[in-house]
N, C-alpha and C positions, 0 to 999 in steps of 0.2 A: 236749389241754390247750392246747394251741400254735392251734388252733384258732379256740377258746374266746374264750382272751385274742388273738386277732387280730379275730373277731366284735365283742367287746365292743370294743378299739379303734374298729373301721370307722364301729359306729354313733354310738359317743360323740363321732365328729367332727362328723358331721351334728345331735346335740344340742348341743353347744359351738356348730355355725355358726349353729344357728338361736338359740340365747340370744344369741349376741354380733350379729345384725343385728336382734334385739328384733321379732318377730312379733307382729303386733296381733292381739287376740282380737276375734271379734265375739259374744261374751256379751253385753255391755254393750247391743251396739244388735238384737239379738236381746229379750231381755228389753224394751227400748222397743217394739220391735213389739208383741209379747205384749200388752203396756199400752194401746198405741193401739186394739189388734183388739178388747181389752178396753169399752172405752169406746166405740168402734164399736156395740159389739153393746148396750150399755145404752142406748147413744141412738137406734138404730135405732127403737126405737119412740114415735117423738115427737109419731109422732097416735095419739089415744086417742079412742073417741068421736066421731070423723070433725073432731075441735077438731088444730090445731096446736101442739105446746110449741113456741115459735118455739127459744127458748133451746136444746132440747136439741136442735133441725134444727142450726142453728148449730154445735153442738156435735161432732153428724155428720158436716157439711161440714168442718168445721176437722180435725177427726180424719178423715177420708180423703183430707186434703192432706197432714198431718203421714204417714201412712201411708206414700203416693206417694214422698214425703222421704226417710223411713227404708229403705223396701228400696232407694231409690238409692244411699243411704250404703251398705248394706248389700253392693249388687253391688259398687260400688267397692273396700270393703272385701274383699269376696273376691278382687278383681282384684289389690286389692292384696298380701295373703295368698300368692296363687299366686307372684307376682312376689317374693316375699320370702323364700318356699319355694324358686323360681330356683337365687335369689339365693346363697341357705344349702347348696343342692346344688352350685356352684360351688364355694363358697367349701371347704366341706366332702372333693370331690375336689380341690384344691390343699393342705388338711392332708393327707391320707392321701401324695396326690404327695411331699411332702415328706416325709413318716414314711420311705416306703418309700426313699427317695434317702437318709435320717441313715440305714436300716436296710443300705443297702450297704455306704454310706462309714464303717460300724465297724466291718460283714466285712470289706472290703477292707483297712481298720487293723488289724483283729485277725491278720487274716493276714498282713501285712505283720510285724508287730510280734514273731511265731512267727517267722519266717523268718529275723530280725534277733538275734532269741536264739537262735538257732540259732547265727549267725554268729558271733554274740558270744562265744558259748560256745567254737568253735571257736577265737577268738582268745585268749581267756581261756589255755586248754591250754594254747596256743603260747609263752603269754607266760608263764605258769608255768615251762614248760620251762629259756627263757629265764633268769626268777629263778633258778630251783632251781641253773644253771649258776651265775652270779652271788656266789649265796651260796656256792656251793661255792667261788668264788675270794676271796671275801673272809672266808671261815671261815681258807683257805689262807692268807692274810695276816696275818690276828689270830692266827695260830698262831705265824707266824715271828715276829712282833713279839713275844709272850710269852714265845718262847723265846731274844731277844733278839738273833735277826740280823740284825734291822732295827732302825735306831735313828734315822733322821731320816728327813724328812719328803722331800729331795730325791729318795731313793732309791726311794720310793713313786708320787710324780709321774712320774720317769722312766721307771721298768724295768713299773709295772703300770697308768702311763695313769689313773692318779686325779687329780679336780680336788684341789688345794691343800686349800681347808678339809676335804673328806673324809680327807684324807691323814693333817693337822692333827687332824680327832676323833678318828683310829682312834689314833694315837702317843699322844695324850693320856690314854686312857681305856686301851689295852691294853698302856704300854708297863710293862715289869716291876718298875720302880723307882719309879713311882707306884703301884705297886695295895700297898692297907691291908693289913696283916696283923692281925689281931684277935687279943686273949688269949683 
């Protein structure tokens, strides 16, 4: 499958380069040849009866110039074709060049990015740990504070190293003579 969809990539860049540097068809001056060779072969026969149509001589002459004209465009046109097919096969290996360079640089991301969750993860734990300690100490304090052996806010700052407003929420909220008692 990985194949497949790599195949159908490959080519589709060489279809993308060739549509986006606009490849001239030569239908067009194909088909005028057809026409001139066309007209060629009806006027060839411009004596009849050993008499000259002068008209369709003329005709002849003009249409084997016009002829000469058209396979010149023609070669050109192919020349120029080739040069634009080049063109498009350049263009086309500097997509894929590129494909394949974004296809590193988001393995190399991707794996980067595993390796960093990884790490994360490891700091993550660490820092849970940490918490878990944390709350254990300030469970330890809402405990004392409801059981009311703590009762201001200095004795919190000093003896367990809380900033002041932290001190201030916990007295606030868990000291025993604020908390509602309901009927």
């Amino acid at each position: 499958m990985t194949a497949f969809v790599f195949y159908s990539e490959w080519n589709g860049q060489f279809v993308h380069a060739k549509e986006s540097i606009g490849i001239a068809s030569t239908v067009e001056i194909e088909t005028q040849i057809k026409n001139i060779e066309a007209t060629i072969q009806r006027s060839s026969n411009h004596t009849i009866k050993g008499k000259t149509n002068w008209a369709l001589y003329q005709t002849f002459l003009d249409s084997q110039k016009q002829l000469k004209t058209a396979e010149q465009k023609r070669e050109q046109l192919l020349i120029q074709q080739q040069e634009d097919l080049t063109e498009a096969n350049i263009l086309a290996n500097q997509f894929r060049c590129f494909s394949v360079i974004l296809f590193l640089l988001a393995f190399l991301a991707s794996s980067i990015e595993t390796k960093s969750r990884k790490s994360i993860n490891v700091e993550n734990e660490n820092q849970l740990l940490t918490l878990n300690e944390v709350d254990k100490k300030k469970s330890k304090i809402i405990e004392l504070i409801k059981e009311g052996e703590i009762s201001n806010i200095k004795m919190l700052v000093d003896y367990f190293n809380l900033p002041e407003e932290e001190a201030f929420f916990l007295l606030q909220n868990f000291k025993p003579s604020q908390q509602k008692i309901g009927f």
